[in-house]
N, C-alpha and C positions, 0 to 999 in steps of 0.2 A: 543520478548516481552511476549510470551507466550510458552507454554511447548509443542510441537506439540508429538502427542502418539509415544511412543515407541514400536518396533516391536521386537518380541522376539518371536522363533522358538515355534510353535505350543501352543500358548496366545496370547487372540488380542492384541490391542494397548490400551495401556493405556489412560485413558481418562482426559484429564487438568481440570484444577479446572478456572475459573477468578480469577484473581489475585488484592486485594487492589487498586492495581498503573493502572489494564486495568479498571477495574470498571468504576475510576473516572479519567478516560487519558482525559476528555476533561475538569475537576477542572484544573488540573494540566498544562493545555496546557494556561487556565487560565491566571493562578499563571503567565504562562513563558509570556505570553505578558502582564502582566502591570509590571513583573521585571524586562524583557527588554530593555522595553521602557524606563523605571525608570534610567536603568543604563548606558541606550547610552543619554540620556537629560541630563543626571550628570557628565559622566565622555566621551565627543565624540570621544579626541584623543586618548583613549585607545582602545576603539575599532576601531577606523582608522587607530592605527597600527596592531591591529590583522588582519584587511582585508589587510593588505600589505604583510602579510606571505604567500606568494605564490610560486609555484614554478612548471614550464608551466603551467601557467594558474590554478593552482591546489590548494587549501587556505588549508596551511600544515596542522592548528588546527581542522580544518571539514574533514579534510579526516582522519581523524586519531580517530573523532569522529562519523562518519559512519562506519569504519569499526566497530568497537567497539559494533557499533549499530548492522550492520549487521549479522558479524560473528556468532555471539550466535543463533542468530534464523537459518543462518542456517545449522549452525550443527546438527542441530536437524532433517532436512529432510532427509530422507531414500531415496535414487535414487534405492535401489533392490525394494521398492513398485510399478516400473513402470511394475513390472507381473502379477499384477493386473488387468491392465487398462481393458483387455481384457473380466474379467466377469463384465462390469458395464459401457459397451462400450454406452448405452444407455445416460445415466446422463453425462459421458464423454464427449461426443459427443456435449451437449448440451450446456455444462461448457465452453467447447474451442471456439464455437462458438458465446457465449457471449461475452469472454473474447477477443476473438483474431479479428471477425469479425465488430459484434456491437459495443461494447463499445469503442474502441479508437476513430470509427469514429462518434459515435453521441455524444462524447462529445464534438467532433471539431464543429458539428455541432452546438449543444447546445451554442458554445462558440463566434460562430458569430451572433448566433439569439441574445442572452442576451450582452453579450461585446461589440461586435461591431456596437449594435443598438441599442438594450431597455434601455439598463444603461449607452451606451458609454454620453450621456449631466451629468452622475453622476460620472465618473470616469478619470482620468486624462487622457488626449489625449495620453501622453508618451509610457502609459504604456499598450494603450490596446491590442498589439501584442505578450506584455509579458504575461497579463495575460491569454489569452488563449492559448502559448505556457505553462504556467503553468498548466492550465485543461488538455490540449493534455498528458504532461509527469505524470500526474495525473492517468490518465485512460488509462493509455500503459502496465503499471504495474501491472497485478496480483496481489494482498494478497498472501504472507504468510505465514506470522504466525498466527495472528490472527482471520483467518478461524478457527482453530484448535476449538479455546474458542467458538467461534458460533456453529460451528456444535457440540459439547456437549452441547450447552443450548439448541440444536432443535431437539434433540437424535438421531442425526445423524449419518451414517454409517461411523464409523471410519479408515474403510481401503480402504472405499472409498475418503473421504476427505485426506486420504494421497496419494494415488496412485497421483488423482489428482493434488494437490500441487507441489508434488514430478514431473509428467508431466509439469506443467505449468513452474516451474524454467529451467525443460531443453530447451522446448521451447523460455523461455527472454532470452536465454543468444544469441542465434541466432535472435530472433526476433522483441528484442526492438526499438532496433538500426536503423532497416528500416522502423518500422512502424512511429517512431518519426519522423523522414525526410519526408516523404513520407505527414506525416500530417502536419506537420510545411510548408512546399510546399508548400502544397494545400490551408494553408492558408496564405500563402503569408509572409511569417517568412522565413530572411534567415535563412538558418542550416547551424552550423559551425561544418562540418562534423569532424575535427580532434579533436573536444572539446568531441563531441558525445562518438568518439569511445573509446577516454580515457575515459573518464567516463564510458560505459561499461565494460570497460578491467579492469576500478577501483572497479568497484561497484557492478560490477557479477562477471565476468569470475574469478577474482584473489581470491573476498573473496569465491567464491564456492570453489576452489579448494583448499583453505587453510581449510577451515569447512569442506570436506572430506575427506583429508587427515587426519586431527585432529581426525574428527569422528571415520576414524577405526582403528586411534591407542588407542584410549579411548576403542572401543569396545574391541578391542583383550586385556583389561585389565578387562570387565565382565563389564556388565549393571548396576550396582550397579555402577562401579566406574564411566560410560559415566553420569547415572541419575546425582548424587552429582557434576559432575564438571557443567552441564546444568543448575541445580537449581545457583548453584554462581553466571551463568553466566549472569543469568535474570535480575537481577537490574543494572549491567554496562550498557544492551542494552538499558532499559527506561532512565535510567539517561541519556546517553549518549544522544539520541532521545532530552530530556527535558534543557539539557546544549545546545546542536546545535541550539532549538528556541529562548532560551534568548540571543542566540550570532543573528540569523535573526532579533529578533523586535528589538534590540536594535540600528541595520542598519533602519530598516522599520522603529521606530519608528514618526521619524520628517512626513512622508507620513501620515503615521495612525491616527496621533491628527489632522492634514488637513482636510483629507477625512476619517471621522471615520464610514460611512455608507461603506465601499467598501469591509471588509469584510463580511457582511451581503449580499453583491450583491454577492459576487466570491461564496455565498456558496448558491445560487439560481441553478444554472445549474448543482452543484454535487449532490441536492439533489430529484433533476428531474431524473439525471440519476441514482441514486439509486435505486427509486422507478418503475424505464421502466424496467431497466434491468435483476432486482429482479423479478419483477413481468411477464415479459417475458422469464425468465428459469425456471422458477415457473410452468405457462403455458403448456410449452413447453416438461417438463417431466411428467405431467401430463395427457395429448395428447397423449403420447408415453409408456404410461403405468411404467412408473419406480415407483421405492417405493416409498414412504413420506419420508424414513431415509435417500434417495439420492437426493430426491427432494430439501430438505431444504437445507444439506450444497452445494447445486448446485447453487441453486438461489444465498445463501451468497458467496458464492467465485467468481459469475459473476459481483454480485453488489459490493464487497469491490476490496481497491486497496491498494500496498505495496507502503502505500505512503513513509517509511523510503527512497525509492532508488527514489523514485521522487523527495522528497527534496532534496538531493543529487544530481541529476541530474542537477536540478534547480539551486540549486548554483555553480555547474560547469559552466555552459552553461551563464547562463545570470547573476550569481552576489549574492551576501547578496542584493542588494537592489534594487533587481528587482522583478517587478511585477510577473513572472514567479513564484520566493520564493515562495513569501507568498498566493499566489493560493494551491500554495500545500500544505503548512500550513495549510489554511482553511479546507482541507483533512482531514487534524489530527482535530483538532479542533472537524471537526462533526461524524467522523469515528464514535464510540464509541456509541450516542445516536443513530444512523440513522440505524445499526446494530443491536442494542438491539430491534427497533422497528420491524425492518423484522423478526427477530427472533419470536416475538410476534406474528406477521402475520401469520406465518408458522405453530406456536403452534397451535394457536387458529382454524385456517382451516383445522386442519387435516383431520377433521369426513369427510364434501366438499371434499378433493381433494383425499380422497380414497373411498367416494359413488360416483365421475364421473370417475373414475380410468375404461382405458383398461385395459384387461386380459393382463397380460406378454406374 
């Protein structure tokens, strides 16, 4: 969805711009649920037969419409950034342990204080195991592409917000997997462990290795030619993204005119966790003495999540018209303002968090 810097032998990485379509991703997420909705209330057996296109368990049109989504962003990651890790092991350190420790587990958390109690008399009984299996695959998933765009609007260190990305992908492709089981467990959600690992195998393991393969035969053709096929590739990934939600609410939609307060509830506990999480790698590199320019894209890549592979997920696992979906929907939905806001945070505290700053 976004242009992540490119690395080229002795020049930093280049720095993305926000693009029209990320600006306003939550207009447009908009747009995709009242056309959704519009079009599964107007036309329902047509989309009842798109959700029968299946095959193990697999809805041929959305897989085909994630990769589309995925692929492009990431081809764009450099996996030779992971040489890096080692001068910025500080922020590193911090990001992973955001990312991989707190966050999946207090959003489980967060998922049975608000879900399972404060809003379960506002939310349909069906669905409230979905929906915080939805939060869970929400907040399993690292950001990223769309780190990239943060950490340039918080003048972020750019070879550090790659190293790290480029880290965190190789970590999901091993680590998703258990961490999702292990929380869906604990909160009392069967896992349907052979849906799980397809869906990994679909939605990491294969489009990674097609996007680095692809990667360095573009590159052995000169930077110039990988930049120009990356810029093409960007509007199939948003559209693609923006087509897979009109085909969700138009399954959600009968639920959503029901219960039209429950997206406003599912996006209480994402934006709890934004702000703990954000604000606790904020903290935390701060304590530890790292710059402002690792501090800020640290904080944003512990607080954002790749929600493209959680939708995805989500609809493997539990359905177009499951509670789970549209939890992660809600994701997209508020990604975009909740982001721009920390970024602001960050801006505006710099002078603060480099007069309490330890010496390096």
């Amino acid at each position: 969805m976004s242009t992540p810097p490119i690395t080229v032998e002795g020049a930093p990485p280049a720095r993305p711009a926000i693009s029209f379509f990320e600006r306003y991703l939550t207009l447009w997420v908009g747009i995709c649920i009242v056309t959704g909705i519009s079009l599964g209330q107007a036309w329902p057996s047509l989309f009842q037969a798109v959700a029968r296109l299946e095959v193990a368990k697999v809805n041929v049109p959305v897989g085909v419409l994630i990769w589309v989504m995925i692929i492009p962003m990431l081809l764009k990651i450099d996996f030779g950034a992971l040489g890096q890790v080692a001068s910025q092991w500080r922020g590193i350190g911090v990001t992973l342990f955001i990312n991989w420790a707190v966050k999946p587990f207090s959003m489980a958390l967060l998922g049975w204080i608000f879900i399972r109690h404060v809003f379960a008399p506002h939310l349909p009984a069906d669905q409230l195991d979905s929906y915080v299996a939805g939060l869970i695959l929400l907040a399993a998933a690292p950001c990223t592409a769309m780190v990239f765009v943060w950490s340039q609007l918080c003048k972020g260190d750019p070879y550090f917000t790659l190293s790290q990305v480029a880290l965190n992908d190789a970590i999901m492709v091993v680590a998703f997997a258990p961490i999702v089981a292990l929380l869906l467990g604990l909160s009392s959600i069967a896992v349907p462990w052979d849906t799980l690992l397809v869906s990994v195998g679909l939605y990491i393991v294969v489009p990674v290795v097609i996007a680095q393969l692809w990667r360095r035969a573009l590159m052995r053709r000169g930077v110039d030619r990988f930049q120009a096929v990356a810029e093409r590739l960007g509007p199939l990934s948003i559209s693609a993204l923006l087509l897979t939600l009109v085909l969700l609410f138009a399954f959600q939609g009968e639920s959503i005119l029901e219960q039209p307060l429950v997206i406003a509830l599912l996006a209480v506990p994402i934006l709890i966790q934004v702000i703990v999480n954000a604000g606790l790698a904020y903290l935390l590199n701060r304590r530890l003495g790292v710059a402002h320019c690792v501090a800020g894209p640290s904080a944003l890549i512990g607080a954002s999540n790749f929600f493209e592979l959680a939708v995805a997920t989500a609809i493997s696992l539990f359905g177009f018209q499951s509670g789970a979906a549209l939890a992660t929907v809600v994701g997209v939905l508020i990604e975009v303002p909740l982001m721009l806001a920390v970024v602001a945070v960050v801006n505006r505290t710099q002078g603060w968090y480099e007069d309490g700053q330890r010496p390096t």
